[in-house]
Structure formats: C-alpha cells, structure tokens
C-alpha positions as CSV (number, residue, x, y, z in Angstrom):
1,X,-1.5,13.8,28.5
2,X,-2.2,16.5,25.9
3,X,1.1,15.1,24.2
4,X,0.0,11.7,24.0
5,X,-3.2,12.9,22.4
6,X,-1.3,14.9,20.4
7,X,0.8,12.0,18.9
8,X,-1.7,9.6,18.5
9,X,-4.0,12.2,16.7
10,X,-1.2,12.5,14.0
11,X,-0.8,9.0,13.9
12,X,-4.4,8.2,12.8
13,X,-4.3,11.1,10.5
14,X,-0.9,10.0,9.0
15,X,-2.6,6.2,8.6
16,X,-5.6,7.1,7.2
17,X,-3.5,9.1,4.5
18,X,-1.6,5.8,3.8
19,X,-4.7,3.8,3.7
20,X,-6.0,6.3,1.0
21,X,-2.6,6.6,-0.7
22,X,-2.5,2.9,-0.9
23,X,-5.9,2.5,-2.0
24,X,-5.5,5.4,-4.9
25,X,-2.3,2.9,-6.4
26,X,-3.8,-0.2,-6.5
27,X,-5.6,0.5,-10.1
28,X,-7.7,-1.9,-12.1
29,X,-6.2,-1.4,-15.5
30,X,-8.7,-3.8,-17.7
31,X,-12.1,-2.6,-18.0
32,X,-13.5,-6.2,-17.9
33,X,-12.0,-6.5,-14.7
34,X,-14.1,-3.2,-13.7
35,X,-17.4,-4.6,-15.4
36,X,-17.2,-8.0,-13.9
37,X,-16.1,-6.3,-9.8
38,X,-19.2,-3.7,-10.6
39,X,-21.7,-6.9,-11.7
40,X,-20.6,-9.1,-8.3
41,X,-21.3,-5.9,-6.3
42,X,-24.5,-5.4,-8.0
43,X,-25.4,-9.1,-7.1
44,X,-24.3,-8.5,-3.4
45,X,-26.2,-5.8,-3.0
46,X,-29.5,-7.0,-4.5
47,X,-28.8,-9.9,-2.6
48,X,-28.7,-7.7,0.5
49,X,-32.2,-5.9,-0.2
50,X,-33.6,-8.9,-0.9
51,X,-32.6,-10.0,2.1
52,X,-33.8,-7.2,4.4
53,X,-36.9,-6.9,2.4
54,X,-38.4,-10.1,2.7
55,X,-36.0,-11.6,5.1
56,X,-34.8,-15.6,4.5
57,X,-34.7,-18.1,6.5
58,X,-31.1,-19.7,5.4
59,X,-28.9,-15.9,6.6
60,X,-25.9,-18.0,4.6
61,X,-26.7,-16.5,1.3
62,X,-25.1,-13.1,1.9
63,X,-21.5,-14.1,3.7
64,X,-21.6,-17.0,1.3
65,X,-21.7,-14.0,-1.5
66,X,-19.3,-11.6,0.6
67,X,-16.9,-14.8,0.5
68,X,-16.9,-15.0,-3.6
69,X,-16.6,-11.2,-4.3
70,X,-13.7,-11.4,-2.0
71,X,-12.8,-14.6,-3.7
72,X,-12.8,-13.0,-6.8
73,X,-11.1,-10.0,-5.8
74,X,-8.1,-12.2,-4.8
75,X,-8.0,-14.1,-7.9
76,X,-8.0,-10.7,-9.7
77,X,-5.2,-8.9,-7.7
78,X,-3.2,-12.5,-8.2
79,X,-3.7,-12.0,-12.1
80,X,-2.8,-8.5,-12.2
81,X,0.3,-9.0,-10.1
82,X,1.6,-12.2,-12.3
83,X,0.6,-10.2,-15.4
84,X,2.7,-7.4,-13.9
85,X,5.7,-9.7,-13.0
86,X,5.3,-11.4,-15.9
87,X,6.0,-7.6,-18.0
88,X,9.0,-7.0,-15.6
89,X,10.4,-10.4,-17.0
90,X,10.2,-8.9,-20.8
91,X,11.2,-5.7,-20.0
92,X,14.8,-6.9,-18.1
93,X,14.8,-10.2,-20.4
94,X,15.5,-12.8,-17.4
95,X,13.5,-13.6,-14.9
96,X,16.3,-13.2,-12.1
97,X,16.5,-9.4,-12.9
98,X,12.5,-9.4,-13.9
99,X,11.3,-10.3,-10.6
100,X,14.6,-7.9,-8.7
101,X,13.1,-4.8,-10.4
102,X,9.6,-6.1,-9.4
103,X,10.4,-6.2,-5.9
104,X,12.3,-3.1,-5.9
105,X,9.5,-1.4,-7.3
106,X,7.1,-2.5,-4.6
107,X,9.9,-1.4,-1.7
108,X,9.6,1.9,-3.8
109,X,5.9,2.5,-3.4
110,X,5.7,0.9,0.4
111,X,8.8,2.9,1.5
112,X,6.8,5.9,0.4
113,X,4.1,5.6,4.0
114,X,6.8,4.2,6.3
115,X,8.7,7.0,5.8
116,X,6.8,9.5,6.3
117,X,5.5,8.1,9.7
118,X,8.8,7.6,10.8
119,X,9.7,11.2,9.8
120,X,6.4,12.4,11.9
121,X,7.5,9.9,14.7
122,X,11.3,11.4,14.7
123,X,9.3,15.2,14.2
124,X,7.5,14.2,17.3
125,X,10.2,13.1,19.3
126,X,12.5,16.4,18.4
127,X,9.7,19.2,18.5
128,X,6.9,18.4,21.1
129,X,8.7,16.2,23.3
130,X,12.3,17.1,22.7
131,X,11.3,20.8,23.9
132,X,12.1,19.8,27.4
133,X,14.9,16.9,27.2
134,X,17.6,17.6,24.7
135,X,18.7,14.3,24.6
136,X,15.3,12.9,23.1
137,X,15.4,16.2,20.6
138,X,19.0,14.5,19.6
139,X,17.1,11.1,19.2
140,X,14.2,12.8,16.6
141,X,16.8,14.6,15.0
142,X,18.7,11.1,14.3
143,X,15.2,9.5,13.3
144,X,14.4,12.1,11.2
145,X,17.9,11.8,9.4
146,X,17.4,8.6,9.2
147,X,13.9,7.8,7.9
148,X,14.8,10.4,5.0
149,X,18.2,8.7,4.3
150,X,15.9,5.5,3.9
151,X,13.4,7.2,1.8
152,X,15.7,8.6,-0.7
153,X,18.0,5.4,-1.0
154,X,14.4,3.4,-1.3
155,X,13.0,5.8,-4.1
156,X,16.5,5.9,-6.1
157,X,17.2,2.2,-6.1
158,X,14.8,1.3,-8.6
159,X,16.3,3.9,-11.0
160,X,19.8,2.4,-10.5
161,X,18.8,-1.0,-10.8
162,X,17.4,0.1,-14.8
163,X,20.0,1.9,-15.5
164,X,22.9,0.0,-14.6
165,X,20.8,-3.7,-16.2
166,X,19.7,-2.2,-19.1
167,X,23.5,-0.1,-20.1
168,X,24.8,-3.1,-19.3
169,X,23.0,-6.1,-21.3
170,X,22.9,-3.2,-24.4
C-alpha cells in the first residue's frame, strides 16, 4: 500500500511540474495581446464584484463573460500559432517543409513531459518495485532505456530536419 502511495505521490508531483512547464512555454509575445487579456480580466472581475456586491437577478452575465475571455483566449492562441506556422513557412521557403519543422518542433517541446514520466514510471518499476521481482526490475530498466532513447531522438530531430533542408536548398 505504501508503494502505491508512493507512485502516485510522484505522479501528481511529476504532472503538476508539466502543467507548470507547459504553462511557462506558452508566452504571449505581443504586448497588445497582454493589454487587451489584462482589460477582459479586469472586466470579469469587476463584473464579478459587482455581482457579489449588489447581487443580479439575471446570474448569466458572468459565465456569459467567462465564455468571451475564453473565447478570446482561443482566437488569440489560434493567431499566434498561424502567425508562428506562417514564420516556419519563410524560414524553410515551402510550406510542405514549413509546417514539417512546425510539427517537429511541437513533438520537441511535448516529448520533453512524456519522457520524463515515463523515465519516473520505468524508475519506479526497477527501484521500488523491482527490489523484490527481478523480472519487473528488467522491465524498468527496458522503460527507462527506452523513454530516454525516445527523448534524445525527439529533441535531435528538429536539428536534423534544419540542417539537412537548409544545406540542401543552399
């Protein structure tokens, strides 16, 4: 029981480090793009103590709020990600190789978290549970290997893919 506990301890500690490492990536890079997310949740939240301060009798106005900042949010990570597609297709000079080294870029950055809770996982398997059955300690050994095998092959890729397109095209 103490294992179990154990393994899903790391687990929530190894997600919530994802869910802060994804978080940290995903940058606004325009500061109009800042100014107008700060104004919406400026209007949220005013529309929120107005809300609890005098109280309404229509309780639509604040999902219906909640519904355009996310709204807005979308349409701003859409814009930002065909603006950032849109670079890839200048930089390579098709849009073929433009949207490859787009996707291999976002295999780069999401390989980065599944790796390193499959490496925890294989860790598991070959130091806390592995202690008593050899043949599981062979099986995290052989995750291990392989989630690291994945990870370097994920992380190198991108760099191969720019070398050999751009050498090649001059």
């Amino acid at each position: 029981m103490k294992k179990v506990v154990a393994i899903i301890f790391i687990l929530i500690c190894i997600l919530s480090s994802v869910s802060v490492y994804a978080t940290s990536t995903s940058t606004i890079n325009d500061k109009t793009e800042i100014q107008s997310a700060q104004a919406s949740d400026k209007e949220v939240n005013n529309m929120e103590i107005y809300n609890k301060t005098y109280g309404t009798e229509n309780n639509r106005t604040t999902p219906n709020a909640i519904n355009s900042k996310m709204e807005s949010q979308l349409v701003q990570i859409k814009d930002r990600e065909l603006r950032s597609i849109e670079d890839y297709n200048k930089a390579y000079g098709t849009e073929s190789y433009g949207i490859t080294a787009y996707m291999l870029n976002k295999v780069r950055i999401y390989s980065i978290p599944f790796c390193f809770i499959g490496i925890a996982v294989g860790a598991i398997y070959q130091y806390v549970i592995g202690i008593r059955k050899i043949d599981v300690r062979d099986k995290g050994f052989l995750l291990i290997i392989g989630f690291v095998t994945i990870f370097v092959i994920c992380q190198v890729l991108p760099l191969i893919f720019a070398v050999v397109v751009k050498s090649w095209r001059g």
